[in-house]
Backbone as JSON Lines, residues from 0, in Angstrom:
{"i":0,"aa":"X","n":[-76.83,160.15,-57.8],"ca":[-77.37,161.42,-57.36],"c":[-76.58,161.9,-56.16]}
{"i":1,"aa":"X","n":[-76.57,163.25,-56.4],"ca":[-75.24,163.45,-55.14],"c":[-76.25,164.62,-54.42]}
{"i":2,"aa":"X","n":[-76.07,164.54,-53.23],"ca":[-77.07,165.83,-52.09],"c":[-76.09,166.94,-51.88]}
{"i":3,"aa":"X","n":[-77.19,167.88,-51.98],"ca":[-76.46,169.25,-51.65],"c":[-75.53,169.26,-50.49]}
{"i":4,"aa":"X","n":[-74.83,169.93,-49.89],"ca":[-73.97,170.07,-49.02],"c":[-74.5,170.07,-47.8]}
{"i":5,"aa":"X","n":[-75.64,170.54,-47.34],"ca":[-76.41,171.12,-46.07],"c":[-77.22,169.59,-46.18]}
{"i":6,"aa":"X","n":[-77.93,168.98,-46.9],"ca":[-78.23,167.94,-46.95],"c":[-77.85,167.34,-45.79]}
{"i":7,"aa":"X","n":[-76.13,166.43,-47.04],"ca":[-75.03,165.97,-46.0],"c":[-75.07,166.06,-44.64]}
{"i":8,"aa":"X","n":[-74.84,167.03,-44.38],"ca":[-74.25,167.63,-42.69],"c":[-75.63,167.05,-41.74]}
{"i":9,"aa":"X","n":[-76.97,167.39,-42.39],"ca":[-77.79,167.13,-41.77],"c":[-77.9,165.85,-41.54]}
{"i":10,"aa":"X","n":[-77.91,164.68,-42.4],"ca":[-77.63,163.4,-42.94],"c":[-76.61,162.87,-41.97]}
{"i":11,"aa":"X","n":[-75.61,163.4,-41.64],"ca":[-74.58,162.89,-41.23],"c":[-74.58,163.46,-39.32]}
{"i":12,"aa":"X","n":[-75.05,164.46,-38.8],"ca":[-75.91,164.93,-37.64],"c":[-76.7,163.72,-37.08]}
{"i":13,"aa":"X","n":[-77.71,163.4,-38.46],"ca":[-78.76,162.4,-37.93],"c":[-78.67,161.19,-37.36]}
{"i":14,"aa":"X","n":[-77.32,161.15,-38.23],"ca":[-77.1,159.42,-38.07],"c":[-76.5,159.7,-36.89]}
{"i":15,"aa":"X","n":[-74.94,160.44,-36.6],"ca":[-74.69,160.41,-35.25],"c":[-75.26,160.55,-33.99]}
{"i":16,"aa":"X","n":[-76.42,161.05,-34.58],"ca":[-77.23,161.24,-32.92],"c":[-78.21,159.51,-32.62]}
{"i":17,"aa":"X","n":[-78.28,159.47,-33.66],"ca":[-78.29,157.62,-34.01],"c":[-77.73,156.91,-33.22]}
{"i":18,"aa":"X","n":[-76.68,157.0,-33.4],"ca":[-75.66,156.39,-32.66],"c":[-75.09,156.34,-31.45]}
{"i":19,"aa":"X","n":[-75.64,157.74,-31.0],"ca":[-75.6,157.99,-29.47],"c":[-76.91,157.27,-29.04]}
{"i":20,"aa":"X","n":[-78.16,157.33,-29.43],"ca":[-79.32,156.77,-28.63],"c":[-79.4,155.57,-28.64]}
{"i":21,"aa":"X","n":[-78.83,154.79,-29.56],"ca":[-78.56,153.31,-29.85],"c":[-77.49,152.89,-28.92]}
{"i":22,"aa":"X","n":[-76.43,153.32,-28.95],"ca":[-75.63,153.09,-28.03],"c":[-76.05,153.15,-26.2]}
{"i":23,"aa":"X","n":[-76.9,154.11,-26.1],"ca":[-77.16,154.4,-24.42],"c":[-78.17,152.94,-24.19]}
{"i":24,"aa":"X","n":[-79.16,152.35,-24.49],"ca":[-79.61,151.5,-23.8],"c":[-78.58,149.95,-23.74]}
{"i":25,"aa":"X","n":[-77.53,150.13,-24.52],"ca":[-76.44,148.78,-24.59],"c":[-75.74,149.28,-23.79]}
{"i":26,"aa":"X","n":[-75.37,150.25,-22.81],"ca":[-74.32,150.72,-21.71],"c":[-74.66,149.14,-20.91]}
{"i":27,"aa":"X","n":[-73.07,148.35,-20.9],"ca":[-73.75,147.32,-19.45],"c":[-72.41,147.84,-18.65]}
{"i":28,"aa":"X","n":[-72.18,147.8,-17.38],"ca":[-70.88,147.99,-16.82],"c":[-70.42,147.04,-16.36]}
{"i":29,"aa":"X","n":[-71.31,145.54,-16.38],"ca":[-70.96,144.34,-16.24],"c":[-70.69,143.17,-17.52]}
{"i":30,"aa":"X","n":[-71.01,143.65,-18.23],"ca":[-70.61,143.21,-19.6],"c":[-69.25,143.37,-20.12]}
{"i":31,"aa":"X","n":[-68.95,144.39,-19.93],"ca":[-67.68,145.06,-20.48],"c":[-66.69,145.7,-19.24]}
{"i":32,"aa":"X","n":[-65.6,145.73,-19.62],"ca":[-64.51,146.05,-18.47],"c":[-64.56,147.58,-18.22]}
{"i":33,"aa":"X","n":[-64.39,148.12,-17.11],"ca":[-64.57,149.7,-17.07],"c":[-63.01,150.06,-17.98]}
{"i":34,"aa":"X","n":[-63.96,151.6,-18.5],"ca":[-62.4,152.0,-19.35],"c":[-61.31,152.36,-19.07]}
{"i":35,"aa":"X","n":[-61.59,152.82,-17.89],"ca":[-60.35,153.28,-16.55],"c":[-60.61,152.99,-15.28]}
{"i":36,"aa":"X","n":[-59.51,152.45,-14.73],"ca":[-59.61,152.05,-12.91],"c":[-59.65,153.47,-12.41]}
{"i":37,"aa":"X","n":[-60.57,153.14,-11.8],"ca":[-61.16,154.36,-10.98],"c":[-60.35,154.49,-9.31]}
{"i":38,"aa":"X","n":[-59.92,155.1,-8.96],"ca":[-60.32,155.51,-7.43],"c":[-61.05,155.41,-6.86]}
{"i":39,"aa":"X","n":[-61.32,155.41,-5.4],"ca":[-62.58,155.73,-4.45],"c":[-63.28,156.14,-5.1]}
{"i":40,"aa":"X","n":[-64.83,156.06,-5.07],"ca":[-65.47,157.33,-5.78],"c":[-65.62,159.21,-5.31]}
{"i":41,"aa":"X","n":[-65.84,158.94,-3.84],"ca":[-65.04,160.32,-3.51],"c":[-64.09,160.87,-3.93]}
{"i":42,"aa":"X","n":[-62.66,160.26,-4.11],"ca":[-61.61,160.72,-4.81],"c":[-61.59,160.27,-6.2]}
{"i":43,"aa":"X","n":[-62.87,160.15,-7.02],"ca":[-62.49,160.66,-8.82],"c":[-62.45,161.12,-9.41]}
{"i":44,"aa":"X","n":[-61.41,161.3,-9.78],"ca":[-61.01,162.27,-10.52],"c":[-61.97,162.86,-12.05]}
{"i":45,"aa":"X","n":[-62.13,163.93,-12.4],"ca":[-63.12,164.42,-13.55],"c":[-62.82,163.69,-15.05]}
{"i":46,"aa":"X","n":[-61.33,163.59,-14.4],"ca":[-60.91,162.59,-16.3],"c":[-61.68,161.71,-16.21]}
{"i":47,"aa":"X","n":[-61.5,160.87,-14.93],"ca":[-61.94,159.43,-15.21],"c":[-62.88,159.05,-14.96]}
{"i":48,"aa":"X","n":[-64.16,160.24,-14.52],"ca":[-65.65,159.83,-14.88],"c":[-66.05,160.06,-16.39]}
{"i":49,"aa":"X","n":[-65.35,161.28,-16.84],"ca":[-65.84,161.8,-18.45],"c":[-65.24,160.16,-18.72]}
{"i":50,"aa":"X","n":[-64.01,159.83,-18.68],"ca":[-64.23,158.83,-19.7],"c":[-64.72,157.4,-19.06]}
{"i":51,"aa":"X","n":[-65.27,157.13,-18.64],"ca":[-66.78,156.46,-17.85],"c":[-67.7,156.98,-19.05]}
{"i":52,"aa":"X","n":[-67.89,158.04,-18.78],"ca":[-68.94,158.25,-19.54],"c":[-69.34,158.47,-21.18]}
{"i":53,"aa":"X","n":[-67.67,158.34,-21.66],"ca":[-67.69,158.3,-22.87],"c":[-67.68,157.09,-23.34]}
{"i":54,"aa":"X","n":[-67.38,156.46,-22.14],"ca":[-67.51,154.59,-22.62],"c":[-69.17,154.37,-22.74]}
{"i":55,"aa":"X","n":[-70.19,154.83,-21.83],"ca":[-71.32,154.88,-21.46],"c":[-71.82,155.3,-23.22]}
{"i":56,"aa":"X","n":[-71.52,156.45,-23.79],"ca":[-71.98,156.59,-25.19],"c":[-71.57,156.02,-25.87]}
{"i":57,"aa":"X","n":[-70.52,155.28,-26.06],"ca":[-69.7,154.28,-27.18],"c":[-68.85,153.2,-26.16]}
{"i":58,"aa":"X","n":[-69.7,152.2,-25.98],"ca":[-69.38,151.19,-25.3],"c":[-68.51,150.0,-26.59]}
{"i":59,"aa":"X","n":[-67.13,150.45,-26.57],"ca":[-66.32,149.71,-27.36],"c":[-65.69,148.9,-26.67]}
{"i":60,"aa":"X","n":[-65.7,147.82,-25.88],"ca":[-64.96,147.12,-24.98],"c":[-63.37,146.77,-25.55]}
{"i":61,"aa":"X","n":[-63.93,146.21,-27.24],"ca":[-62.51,146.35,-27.83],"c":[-61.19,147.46,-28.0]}
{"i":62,"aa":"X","n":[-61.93,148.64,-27.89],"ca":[-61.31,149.54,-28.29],"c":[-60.01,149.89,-26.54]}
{"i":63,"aa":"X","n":[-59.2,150.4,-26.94],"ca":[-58.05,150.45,-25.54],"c":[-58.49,151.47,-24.5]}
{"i":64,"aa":"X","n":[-58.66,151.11,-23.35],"ca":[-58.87,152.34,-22.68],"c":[-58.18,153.9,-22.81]}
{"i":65,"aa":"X","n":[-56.85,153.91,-23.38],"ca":[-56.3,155.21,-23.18],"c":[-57.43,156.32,-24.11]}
{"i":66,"aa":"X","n":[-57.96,155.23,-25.05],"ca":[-58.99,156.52,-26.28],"c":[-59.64,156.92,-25.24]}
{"i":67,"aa":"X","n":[-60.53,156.23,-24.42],"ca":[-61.44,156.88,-23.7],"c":[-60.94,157.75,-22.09]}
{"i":68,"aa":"X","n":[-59.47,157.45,-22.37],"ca":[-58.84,158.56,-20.84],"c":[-59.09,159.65,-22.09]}
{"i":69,"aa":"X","n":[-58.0,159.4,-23.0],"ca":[-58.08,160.8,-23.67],"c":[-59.21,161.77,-24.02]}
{"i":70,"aa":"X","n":[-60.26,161.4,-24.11],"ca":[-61.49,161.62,-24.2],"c":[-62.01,162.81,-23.04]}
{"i":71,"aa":"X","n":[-62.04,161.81,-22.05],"ca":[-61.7,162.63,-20.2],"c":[-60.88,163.52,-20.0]}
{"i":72,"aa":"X","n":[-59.72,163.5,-20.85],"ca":[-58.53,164.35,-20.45],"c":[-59.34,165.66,-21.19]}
{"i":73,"aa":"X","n":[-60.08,165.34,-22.26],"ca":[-59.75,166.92,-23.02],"c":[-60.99,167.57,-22.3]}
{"i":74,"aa":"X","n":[-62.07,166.67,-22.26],"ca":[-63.34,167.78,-21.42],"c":[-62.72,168.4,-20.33]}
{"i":75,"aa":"X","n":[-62.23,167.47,-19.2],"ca":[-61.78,168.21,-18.28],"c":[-60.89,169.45,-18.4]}
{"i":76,"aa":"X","n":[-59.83,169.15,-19.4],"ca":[-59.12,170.16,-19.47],"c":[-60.09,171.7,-20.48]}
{"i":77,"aa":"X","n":[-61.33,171.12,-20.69],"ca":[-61.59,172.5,-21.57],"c":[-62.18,173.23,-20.18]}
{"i":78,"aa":"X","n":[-62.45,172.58,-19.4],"ca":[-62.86,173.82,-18.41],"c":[-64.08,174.65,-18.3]}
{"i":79,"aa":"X","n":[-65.09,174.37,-19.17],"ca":[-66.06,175.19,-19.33],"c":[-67.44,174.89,-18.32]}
{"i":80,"aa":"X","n":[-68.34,176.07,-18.12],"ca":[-69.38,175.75,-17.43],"c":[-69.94,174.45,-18.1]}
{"i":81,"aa":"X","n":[-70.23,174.84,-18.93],"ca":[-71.17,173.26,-19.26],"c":[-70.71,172.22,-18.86]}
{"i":82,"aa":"X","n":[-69.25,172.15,-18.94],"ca":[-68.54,170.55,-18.36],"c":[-68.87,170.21,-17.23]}
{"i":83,"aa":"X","n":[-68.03,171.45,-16.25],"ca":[-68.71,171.63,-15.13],"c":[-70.09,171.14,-14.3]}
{"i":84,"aa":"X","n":[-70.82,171.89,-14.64],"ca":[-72.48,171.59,-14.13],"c":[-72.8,170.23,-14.94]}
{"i":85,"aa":"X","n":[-72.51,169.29,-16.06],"ca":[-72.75,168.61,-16.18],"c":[-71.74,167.01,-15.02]}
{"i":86,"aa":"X","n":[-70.8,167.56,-14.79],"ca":[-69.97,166.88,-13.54],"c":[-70.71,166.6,-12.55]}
{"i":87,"aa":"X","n":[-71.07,168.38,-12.34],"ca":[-71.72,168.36,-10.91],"c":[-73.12,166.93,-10.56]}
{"i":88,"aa":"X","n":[-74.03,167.55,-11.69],"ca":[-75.07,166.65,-11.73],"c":[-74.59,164.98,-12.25]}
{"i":89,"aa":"X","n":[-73.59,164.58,-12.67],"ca":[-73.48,163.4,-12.39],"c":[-72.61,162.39,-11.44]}
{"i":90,"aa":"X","n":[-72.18,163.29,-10.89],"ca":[-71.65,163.15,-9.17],"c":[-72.64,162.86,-8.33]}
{"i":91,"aa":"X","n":[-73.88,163.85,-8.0],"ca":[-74.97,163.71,-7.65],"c":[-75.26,162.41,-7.74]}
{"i":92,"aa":"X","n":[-75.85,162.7,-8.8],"ca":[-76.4,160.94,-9.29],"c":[-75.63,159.64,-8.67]}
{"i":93,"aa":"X","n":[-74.21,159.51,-8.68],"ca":[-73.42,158.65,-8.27],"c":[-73.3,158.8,-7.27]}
{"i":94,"aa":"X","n":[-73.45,159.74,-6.44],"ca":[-73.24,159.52,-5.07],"c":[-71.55,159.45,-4.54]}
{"i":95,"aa":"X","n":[-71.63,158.33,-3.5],"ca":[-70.05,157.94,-3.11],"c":[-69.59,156.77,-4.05]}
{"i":96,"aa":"X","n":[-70.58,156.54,-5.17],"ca":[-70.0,155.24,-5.79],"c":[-69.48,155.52,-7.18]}
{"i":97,"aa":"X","n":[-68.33,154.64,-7.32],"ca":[-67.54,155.13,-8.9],"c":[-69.12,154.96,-10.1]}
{"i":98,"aa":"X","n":[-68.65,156.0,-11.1],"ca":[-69.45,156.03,-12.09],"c":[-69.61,154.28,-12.56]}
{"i":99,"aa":"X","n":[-68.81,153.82,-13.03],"ca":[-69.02,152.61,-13.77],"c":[-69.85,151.49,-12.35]}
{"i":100,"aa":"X","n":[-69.68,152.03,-11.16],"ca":[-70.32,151.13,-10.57],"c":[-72.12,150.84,-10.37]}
{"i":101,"aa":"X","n":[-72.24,152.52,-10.83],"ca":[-73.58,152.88,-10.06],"c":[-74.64,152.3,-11.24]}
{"i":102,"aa":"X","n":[-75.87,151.39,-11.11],"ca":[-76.87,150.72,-12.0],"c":[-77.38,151.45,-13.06]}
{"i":103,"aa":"X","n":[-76.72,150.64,-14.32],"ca":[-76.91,151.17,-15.35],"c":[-78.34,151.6,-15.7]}
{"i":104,"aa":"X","n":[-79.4,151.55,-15.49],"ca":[-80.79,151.94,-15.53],"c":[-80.04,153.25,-14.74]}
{"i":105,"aa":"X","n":[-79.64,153.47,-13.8],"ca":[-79.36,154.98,-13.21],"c":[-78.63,155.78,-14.14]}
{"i":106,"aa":"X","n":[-77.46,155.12,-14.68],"ca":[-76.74,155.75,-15.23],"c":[-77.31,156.48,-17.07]}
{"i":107,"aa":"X","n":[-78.3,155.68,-17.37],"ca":[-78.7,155.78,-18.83],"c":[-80.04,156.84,-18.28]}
{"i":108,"aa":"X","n":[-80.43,156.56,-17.56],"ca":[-81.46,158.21,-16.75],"c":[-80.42,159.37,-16.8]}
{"i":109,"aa":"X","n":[-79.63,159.18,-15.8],"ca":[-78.7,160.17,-15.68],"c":[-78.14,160.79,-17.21]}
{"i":110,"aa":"X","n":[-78.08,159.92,-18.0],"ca":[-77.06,160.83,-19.55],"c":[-78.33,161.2,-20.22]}
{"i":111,"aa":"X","n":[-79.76,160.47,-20.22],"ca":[-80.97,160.5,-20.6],"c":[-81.2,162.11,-20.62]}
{"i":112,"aa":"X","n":[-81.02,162.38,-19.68],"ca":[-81.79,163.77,-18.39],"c":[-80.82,165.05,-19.24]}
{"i":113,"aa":"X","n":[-79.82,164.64,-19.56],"ca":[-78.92,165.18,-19.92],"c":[-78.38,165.59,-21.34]}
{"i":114,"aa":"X","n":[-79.37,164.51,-21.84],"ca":[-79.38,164.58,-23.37],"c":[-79.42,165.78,-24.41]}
{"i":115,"aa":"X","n":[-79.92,166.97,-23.49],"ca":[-80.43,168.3,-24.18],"c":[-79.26,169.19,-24.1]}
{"i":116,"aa":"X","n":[-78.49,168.95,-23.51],"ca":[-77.71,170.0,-22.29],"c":[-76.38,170.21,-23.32]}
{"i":117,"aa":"X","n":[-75.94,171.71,-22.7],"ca":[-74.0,171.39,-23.96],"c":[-73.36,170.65,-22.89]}
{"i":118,"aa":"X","n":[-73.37,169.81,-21.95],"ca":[-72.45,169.71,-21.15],"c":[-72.39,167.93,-21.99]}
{"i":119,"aa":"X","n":[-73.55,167.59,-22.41],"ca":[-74.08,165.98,-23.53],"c":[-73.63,166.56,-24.81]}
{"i":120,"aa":"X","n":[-73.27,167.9,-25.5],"ca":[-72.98,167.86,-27.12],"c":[-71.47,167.85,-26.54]}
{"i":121,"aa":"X","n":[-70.99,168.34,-25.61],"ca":[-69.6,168.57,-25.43],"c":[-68.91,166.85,-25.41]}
{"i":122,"aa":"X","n":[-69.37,166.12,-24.31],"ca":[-69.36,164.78,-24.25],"c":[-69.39,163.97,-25.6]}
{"i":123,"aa":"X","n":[-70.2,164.61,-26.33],"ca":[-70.58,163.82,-27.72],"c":[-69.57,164.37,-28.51]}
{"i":124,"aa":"X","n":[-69.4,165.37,-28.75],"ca":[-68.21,165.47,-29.26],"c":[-67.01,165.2,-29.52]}
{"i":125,"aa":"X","n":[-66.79,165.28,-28.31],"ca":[-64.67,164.98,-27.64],"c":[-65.36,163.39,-27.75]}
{"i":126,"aa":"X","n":[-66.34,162.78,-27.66],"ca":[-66.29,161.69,-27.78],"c":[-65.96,160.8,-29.23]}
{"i":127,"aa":"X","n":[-67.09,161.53,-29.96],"ca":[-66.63,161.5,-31.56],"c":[-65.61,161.51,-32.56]}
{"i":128,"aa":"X","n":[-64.91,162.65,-31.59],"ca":[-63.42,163.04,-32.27],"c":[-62.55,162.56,-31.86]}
{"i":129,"aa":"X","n":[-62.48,162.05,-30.44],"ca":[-61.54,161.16,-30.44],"c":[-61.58,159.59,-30.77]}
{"i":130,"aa":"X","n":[-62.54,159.19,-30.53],"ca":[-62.57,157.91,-30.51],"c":[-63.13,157.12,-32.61]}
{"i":131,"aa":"X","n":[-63.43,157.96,-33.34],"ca":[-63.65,157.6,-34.46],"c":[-62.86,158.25,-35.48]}
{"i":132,"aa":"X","n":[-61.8,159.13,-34.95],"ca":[-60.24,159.12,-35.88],"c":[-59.37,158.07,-35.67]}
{"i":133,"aa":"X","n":[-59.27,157.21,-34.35],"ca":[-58.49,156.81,-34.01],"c":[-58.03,154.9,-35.13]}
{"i":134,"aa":"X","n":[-57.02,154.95,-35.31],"ca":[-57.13,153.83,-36.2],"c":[-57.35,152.29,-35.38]}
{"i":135,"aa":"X","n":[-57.47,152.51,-34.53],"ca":[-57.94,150.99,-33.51],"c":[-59.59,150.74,-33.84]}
{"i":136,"aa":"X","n":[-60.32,152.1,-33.84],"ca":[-61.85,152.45,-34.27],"c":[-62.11,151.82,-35.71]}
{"i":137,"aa":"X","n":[-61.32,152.32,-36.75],"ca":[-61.1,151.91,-38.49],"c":[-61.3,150.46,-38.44]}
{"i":138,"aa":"X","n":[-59.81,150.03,-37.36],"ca":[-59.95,148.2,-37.45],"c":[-61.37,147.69,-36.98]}
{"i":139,"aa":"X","n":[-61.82,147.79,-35.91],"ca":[-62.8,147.77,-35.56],"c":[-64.22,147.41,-36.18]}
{"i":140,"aa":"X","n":[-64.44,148.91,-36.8],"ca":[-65.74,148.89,-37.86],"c":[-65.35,148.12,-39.3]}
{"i":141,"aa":"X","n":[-64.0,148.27,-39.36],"ca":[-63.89,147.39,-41.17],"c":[-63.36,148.71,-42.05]}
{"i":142,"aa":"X","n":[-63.35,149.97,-41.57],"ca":[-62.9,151.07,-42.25],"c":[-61.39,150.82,-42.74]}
{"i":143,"aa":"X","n":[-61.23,151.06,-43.94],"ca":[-60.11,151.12,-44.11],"c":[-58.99,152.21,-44.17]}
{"i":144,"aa":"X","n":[-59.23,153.25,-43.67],"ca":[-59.07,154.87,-43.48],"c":[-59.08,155.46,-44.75]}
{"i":145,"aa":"X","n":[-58.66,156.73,-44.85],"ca":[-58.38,157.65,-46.21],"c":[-57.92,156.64,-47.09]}
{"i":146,"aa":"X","n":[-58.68,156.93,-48.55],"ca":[-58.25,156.58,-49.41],"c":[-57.33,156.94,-50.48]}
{"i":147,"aa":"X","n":[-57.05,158.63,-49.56],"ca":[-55.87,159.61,-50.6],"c":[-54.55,159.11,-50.67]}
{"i":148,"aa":"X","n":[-54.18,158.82,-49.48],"ca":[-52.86,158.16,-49.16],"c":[-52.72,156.85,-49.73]}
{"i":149,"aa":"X","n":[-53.79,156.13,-50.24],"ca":[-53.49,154.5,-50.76],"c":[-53.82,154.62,-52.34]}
{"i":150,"aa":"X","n":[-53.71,156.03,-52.75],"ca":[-53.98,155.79,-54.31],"c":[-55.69,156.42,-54.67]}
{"i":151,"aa":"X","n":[-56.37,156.51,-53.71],"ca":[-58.03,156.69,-53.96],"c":[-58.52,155.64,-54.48]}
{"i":152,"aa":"X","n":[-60.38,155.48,-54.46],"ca":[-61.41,154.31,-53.98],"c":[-60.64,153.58,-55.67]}
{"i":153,"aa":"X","n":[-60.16,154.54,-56.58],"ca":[-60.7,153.65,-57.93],"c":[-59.37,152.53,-58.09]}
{"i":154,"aa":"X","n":[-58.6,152.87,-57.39],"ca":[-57.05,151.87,-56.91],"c":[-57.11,150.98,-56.23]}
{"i":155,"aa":"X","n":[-58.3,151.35,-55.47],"ca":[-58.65,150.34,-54.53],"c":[-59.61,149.2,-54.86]}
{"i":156,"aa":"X","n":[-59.89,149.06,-55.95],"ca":[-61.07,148.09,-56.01],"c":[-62.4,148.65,-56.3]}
{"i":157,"aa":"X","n":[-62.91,150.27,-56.0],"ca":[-64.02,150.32,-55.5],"c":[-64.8,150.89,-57.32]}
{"i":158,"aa":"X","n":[-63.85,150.7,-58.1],"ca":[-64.05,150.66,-59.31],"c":[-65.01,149.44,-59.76]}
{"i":159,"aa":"X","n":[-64.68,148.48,-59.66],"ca":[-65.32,147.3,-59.78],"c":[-66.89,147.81,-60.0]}
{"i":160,"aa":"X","n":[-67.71,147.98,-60.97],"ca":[-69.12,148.18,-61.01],"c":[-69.92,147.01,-61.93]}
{"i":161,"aa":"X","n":[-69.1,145.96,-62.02],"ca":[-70.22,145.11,-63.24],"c":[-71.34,144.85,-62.5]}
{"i":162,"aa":"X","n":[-71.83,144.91,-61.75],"ca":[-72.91,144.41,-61.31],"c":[-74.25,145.66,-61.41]}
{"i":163,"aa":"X","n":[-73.43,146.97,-61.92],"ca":[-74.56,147.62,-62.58],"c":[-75.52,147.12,-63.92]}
{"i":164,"aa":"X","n":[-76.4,147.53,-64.51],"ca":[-76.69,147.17,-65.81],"c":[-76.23,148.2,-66.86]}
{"i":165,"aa":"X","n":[-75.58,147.59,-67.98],"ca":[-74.98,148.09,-68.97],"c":[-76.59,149.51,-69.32]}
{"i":166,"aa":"X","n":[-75.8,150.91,-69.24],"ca":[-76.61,151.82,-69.51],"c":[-77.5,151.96,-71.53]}
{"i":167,"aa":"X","n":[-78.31,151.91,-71.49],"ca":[-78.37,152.15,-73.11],"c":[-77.98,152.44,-73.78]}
């Protein structure tokens, strides 16, 4: 049975937001290595809290830090209010101390609070797109990327169905 198209999207919405709320209470910053060396926290820079904080939604310790600079690089560079005022307010929150330092119970309030806001779909986004095209992500989960380029699923094995029951 195959779902309408709008289905899908919704289906596929759901789960990612899944994945963001599942992910925020596993944020540890002592568990896992920060994704970028930070500066002072006075002097940090906007890349390298966004990607703090994109580690904070997808805490991949495996995955290389540059996914999650790049991540930082593009919010910052989009420039928009929402990025903005969502900066502002998590500066606040941090105070004089680097993002990855400040207690994760603070920090999962802080993205919590924030959860509604475009300055959290923007985050979720550039987070999404960069970090789950990337083929370090594929190895990772077990994905084996596109299947157009290797022939498609039925070249691949994914033909294999005996374990259905022979139809009448």
């Amino acid at each position: 049975m195959q779902l309408p198209a709008l289905q899908r999207r919704q289906l596929l919405l759901a789960i990612s937001q899944l994945v963001v709320i599942a992910a925020l209470p596993g944020c540890s910053g002592e568990d896992a290595a920060a994704p970028v060396a930070d500066s002072a926290a006075a002097g940090q820079s906007d890349a390298a809290l966004l990607a703090q904080v994109a580690f904070d939604l997808f805490p991949f310790a495996e995955l290389p830090p540059a996914l999650y600079a790049e991540v930082g690089e593009r919010l910052s560079r989009a420039g928009t209010p929402a990025v903005a005022d969502g900066l502002g307010k998590l500066r606040s929150t941090a105070g004089d101390t680097a993002w990855h330092d400040v207690d994760e119970g603070t920090r999962l309030a802080a993205l919590t609070a924030l959860a509604g806001t475009p300055f959290f779909a923007a985050a979720r986004a550039a987070a999404l797109e960069v970090l789950f095209r990337a083929p370090d992500t594929f190895a990772l989960l077990g994905y084996g990327g596109s299947a157009i380029e290797q022939g498609g699923y039925v070249n691949r094995g994914f033909a294999d169905i005996d374990w259905l029951p022979v139809a009448p």
